[in-house]
N, C-alpha and C positions, 0 to 999 in steps of 0.2 A: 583813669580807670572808668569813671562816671563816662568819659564821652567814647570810649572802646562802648560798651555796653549800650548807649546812644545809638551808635553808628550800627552795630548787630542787630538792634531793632527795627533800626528803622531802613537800614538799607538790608537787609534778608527780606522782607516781608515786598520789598518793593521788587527786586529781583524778582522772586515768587511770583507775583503777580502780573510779571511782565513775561515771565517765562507763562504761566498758563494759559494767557489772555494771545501772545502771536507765536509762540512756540508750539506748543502741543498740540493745537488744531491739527495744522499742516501736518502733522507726523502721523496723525489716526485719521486726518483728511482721504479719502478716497472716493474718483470716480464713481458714481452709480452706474451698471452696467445695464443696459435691457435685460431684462427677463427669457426672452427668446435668446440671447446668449446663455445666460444661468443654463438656461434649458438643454440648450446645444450640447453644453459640454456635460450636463448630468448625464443626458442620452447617451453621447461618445462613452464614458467613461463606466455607464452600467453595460453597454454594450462591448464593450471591452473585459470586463469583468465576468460577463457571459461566457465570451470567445474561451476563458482562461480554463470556467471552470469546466466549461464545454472538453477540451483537448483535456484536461486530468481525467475528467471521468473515462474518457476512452482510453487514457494511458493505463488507469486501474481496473477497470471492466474488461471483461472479456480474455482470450489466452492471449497471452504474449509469441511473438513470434521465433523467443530464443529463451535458454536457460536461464532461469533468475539464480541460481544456487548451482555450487558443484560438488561433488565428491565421489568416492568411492561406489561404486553399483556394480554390488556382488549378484548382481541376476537382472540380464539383458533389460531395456526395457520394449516398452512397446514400442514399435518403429515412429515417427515422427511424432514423437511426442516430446514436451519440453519439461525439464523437471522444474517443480517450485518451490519446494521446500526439500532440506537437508539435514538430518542428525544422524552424528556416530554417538552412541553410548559404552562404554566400557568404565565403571568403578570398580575396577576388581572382580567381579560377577564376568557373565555373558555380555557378549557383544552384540549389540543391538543396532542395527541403523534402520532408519524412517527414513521414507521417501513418500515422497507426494509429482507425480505426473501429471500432466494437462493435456489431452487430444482432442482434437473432433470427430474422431470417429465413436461407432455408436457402441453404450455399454457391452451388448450380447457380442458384438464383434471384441471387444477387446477381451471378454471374458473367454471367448471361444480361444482367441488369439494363447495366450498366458495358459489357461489350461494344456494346449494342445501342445503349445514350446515348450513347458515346464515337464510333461510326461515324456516327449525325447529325451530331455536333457536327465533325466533319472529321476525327478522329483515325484513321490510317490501324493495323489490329492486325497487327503483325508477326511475331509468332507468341501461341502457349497451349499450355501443358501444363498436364498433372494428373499433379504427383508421386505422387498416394499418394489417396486415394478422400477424404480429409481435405484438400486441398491442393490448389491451381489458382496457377497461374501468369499474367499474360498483358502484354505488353510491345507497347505502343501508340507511334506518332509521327505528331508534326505539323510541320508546319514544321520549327524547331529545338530542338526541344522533346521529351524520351523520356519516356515515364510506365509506369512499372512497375507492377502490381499483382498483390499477392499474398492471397489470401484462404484464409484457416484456418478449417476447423471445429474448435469447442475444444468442450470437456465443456457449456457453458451456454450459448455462445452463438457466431457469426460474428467473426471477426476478418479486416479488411482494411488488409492495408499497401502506403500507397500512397507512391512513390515518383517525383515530378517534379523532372526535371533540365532545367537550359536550357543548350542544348551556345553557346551567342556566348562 
């Protein structure tokens, strides 16, 4: 037992030492690189980084060229415009759906536009404001039926949010 307990001492400790001493250098050993490489590739690699965040922002900014969302649109909308947002509401009450459109064309046109389809179409307009030279209002009914719209000019493009309720 005495020479078990010998041999653990003295050969673990020598092992150990020979593993420190030629083993684990070479394993954390590594080339030193020029500095003008370090450089190379930090440059590559922020400039790549760039590139990424560069094409998101354009994917997120600005109108998209097609419908992000879809559903039911119980009153036309405005001609080449894309919708962006979608909700139907119904808990047992009125039925409500929200829509949100995106155009390039300019508020007073889209406001003319909506006014002027919605009074063929039978929609009676109960009132219009213009909050703010950015901003129109205009609150249309039919039957039983309210249709809200609001249209923003934003930095890039039209924004129209429409709002159909059905008062049964």
């Amino acid at each position: 037992m005495k020479k078990i307990k010998i041999l653990v001492f003295l050969i673990f400790p020598l092992f150990l030492i020979i593993f420190l001493i030629f083993v684990l250098p070479k394993y954390f050993a590594s080339k030193p690189r020029p500095s003008s490489e370090v450089l190379t590739e930090q440059k590559e690699s922020l400039e790549e980084t760039y590139q990424q965040t560069q094409q998101e922002t354009q994917q997120t900014s600005g109108l998209p060229d097609k419908d992000q969302v879809s559903g039911y649109e119980p009153v036309v909308r405005y001609p080449g415009s894309v919708m962006l947002e979608y909700s139907d509401i119904s808990f047992g009450g009125p039925r409500t759906i929200f829509i949100k459109y995106g155009t390039k064309a300019d508020l007073a046109e889209v406001k003319n536009w909506y006014v002027n389809y919605l009074s063929q179409e039978g929609w009676k307009l109960n009132f219009e404001a213009s909050t703010s030279p950015e901003r129109v209002e205009a609150n249309f009914v039919k039957q039983d039926v309210v249709l809200q719209i609001t249209i923003i000019k934003e930095d890039d493009f039209t924004t129209i949010d429409l709002s159909y309720v059905e008062q049964k």
